[in-house]
N, C-alpha and C positions, 0 to 999 in steps of 0.2 A: 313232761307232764307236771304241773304245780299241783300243790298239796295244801288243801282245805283243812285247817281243822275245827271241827265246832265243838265249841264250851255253851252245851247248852242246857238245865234238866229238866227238861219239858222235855220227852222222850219222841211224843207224836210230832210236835214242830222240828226235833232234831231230824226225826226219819224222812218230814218233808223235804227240808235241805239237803239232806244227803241226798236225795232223790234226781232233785234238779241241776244240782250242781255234779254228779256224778252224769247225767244225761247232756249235761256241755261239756264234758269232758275231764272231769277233775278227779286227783286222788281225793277220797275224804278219807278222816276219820274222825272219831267222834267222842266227847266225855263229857259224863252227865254231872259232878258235882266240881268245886272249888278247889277238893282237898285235891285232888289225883290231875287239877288242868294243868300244874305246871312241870307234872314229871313228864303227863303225856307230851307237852309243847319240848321240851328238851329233846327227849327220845324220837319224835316224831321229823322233827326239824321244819314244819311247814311255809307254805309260803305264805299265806296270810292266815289268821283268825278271826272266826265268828265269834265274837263271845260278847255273851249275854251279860246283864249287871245284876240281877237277882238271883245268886247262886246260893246253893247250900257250903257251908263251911268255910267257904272263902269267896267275896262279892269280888266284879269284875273289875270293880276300882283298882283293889288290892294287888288281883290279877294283871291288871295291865301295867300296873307303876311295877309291877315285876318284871314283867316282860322287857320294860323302857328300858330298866336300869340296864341290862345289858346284850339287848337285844335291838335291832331297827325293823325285825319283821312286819310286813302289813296286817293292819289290825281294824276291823269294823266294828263296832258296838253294836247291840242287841238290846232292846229295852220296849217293853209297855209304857212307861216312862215318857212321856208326849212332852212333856214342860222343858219352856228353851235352855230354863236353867242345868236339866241333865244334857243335855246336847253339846251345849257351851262345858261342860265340865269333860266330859269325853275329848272333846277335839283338844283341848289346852292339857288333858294331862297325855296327848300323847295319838290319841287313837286316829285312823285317816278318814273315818265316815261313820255316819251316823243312820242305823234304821230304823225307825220306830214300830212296832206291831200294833195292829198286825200287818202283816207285810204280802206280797205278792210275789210267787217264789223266781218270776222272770224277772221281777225288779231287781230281785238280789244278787241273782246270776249277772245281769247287768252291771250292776255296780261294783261287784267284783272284782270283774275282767276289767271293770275305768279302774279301780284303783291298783290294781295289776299291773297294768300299762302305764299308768303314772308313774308307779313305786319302781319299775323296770326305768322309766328314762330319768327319774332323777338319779336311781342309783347308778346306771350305767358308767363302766370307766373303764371301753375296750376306746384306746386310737388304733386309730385303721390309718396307715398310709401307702397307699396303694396295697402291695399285696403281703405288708409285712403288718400285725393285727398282734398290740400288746394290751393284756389286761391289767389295768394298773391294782383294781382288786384282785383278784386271784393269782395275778403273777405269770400269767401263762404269754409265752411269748409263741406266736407263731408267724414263721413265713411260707410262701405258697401254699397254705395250709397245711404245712405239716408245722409241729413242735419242735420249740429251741431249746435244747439242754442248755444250761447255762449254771455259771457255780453263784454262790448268794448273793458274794461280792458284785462280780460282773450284772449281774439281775439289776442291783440297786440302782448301780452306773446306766444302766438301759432304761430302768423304770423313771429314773430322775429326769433324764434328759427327753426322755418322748412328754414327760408333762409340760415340757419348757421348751417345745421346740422352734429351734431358728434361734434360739437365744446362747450366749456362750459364755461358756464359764470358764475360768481360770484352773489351775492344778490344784491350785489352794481352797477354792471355792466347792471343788470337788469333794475333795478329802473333810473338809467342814459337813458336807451335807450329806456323804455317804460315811465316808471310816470314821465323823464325830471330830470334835474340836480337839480330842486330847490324845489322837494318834500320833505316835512317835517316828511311825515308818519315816523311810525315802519315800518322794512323791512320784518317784519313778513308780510307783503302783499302779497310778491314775494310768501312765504312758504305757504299761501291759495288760489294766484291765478293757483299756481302749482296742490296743492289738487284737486282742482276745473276741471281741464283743466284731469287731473288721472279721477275721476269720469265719464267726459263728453266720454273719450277715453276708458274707460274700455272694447268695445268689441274690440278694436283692436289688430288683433290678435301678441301675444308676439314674435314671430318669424320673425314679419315683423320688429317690433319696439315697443321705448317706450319714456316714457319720465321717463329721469334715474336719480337719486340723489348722486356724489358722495360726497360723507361725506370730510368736509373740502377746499371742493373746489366748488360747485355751481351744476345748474343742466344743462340739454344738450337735446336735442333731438336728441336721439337712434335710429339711422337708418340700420337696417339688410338685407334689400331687398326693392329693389325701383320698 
């Protein structure tokens, strides 16, 4: 379930939001001034923000060039504020939409759930190849849906090569792009953390894919059906 939170201190428009957006289905929660939106935004984790530009203690500008610095959360703007010029300043410093009040509270549930659905396919970074499904963000490797343990090393080696797959890399190119240019190991690593990652994949069925060794040239992650 995704989690709303509204930076709003208009108390009556906050409780309509919550209203609608809780009636399509969402967590809310909710904060009424400047000073307390960005302890709640930390502690809360949400998936997008309401927040308004006319706040007490601290304006939503402030608030979102906060959020940007080290946050991608989805973020809509809130404003009485009709003139292109605040619109145009929201979108460039960061924000994905713009609603102007006053507003209609299906509209905003509406737009919501678009920029939800956007913010979800831009960010998305699971490959799916047949039925072996790696998240390049979270790291989560799974086949037949169940979960791959895997050690960090080995992870990076899996993570790298499904972003690159069918393409093949050398021992050297490996060790460059996962152990860093200034490993001293043997490269015989590359050739056990391969082993290892063979093992971890052995029910994956061979028709979907593999992880393939060409002799003289490097290995590759083998992709036959996605």
């Amino acid at each position: 379930m995704k989690k709303i939170l509204i930076i709003e201190d208009e108390f009556a428009i906050s409780e309509v939001l919550r209203v609608y957006l809780q009636k399509a289905g969402f967590l809310v929660e909710q904060v009424f001034n400047g000073i307390e939106a960005m302890e709640m935004f930390y502690s809360g984790q949400p998936d997008l923000v309401l927040l308004d530009v006319m706040l007490p203690g601290k304006d939503g500008w402030k608030i979102l060039q906060e959020i940007r610095q080290f946050n991608t959360c989805a973020v809509i703007m809130l404003t009485a504020l009709g003139d292109i010029h605040y619109r145009l300043n929201g979108l460039n410093e960061g924000a994905d939409d713009y609603i102007a009040k006053p507003f209609n509270g299906e509209e905003v549930v509406a737009r919501v759930k678009a920029v939800l659905r956007r913010f979800q396919a831009e960010n998305s970074q699971v490959k799916r190849f047949g039925k072996l499904e790696i998240d390049l963000k979270s790291h989560d490797v799974k086949l037949l849906g169940k979960t791959i343990r895997l050690t960090p090393r080995d992870l990076s080696v899996l993570l790298f090569l499904a972003d690159h797959p069918n393409q093949t890399f050398t021992r050297d190119q490996l060790i460059e792009e996962v152990w860093g240019w200034d490993y001293e190991g043997s490269d015989r690593a590359v050739d056990l953390a391969i082993k290892r990652l063979r093992n971890a994949l052995q029910d994956w069925p061979k028709e979907e894919g593999e992880i393939k060794t060409l002799r003289g040239m490097g290995y590759q992650l083998g992709v036959y059906k996605k």
